[in-house]
C-alpha positions as CSV (number, residue, x, y, z in Angstrom):
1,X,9.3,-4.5,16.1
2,X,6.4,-5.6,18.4
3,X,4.3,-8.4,16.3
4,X,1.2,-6.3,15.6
5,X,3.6,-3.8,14.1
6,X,4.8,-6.0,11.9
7,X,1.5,-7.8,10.8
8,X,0.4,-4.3,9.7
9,X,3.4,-3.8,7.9
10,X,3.4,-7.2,5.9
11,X,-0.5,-7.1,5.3
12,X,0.0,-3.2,3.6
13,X,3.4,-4.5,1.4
14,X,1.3,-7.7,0.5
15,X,-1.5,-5.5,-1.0
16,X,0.4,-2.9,-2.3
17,X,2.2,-5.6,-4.1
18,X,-0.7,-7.3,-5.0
19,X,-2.5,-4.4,-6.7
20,X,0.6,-2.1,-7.8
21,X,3.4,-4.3,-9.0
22,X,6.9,-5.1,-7.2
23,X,8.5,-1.1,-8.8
24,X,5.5,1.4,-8.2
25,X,4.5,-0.7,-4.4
26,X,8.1,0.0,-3.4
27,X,8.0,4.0,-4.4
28,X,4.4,4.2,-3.0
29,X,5.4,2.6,0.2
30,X,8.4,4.1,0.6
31,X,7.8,8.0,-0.4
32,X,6.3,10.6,1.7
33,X,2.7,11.2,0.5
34,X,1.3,14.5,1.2
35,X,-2.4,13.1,1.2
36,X,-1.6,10.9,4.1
37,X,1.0,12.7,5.8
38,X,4.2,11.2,5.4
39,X,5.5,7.5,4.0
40,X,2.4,4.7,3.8
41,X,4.7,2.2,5.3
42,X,5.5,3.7,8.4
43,X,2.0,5.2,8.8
44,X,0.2,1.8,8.1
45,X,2.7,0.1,10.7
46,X,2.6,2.5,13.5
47,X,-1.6,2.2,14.1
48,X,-4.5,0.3,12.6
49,X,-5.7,3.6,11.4
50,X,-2.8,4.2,9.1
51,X,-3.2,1.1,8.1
52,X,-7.1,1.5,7.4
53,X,-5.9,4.8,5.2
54,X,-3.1,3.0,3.6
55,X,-4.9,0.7,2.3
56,X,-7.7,2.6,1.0
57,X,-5.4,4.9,-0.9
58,X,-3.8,1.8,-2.1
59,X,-6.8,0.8,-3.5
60,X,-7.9,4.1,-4.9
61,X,-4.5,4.6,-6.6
62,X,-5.0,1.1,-8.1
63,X,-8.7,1.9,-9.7
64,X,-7.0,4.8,-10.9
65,X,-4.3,3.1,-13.0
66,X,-5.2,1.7,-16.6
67,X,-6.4,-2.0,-16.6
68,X,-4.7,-4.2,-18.0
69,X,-5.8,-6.2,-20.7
70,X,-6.3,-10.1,-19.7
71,X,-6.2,-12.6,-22.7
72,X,-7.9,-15.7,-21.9
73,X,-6.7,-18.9,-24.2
């Protein structure tokens, strides 16, 4: 895989593990998604583009979810 390839594909992993958790970043990576036209990780690798639209729906799927509850000691 040429390096820019891969540099996409670890910075869209990285975030979608960052913001989703280890379980739902590996479905959302990893399963075709209708809104952007097939699986994020192959999209987000194959272009900047994708990767641009990966990570916004990343990031919108995130805001979306409940947040947690941080307890500070």
């Amino acid at each position: 895989m040429p390096r820019d390839q891969a540099l996409r594909q670890g910075a869209v992993a990285i975030l979608a593990f960052n913001l989703l958790g280890r379980e739902e970043a590996f479905s959302f990576l990893n399963t075709n998604h209708p809104g952007l036209g097939g699986q994020p990780l192959t999209i987000a690798t194959l272009s900047v583009s994708g990767r641009a639209s990966v990570e916004a729906e990343i990031r919108r799927v995130a805001s979306e979810r409940q947040p947690d509850v941080a307890v500070s000691g």
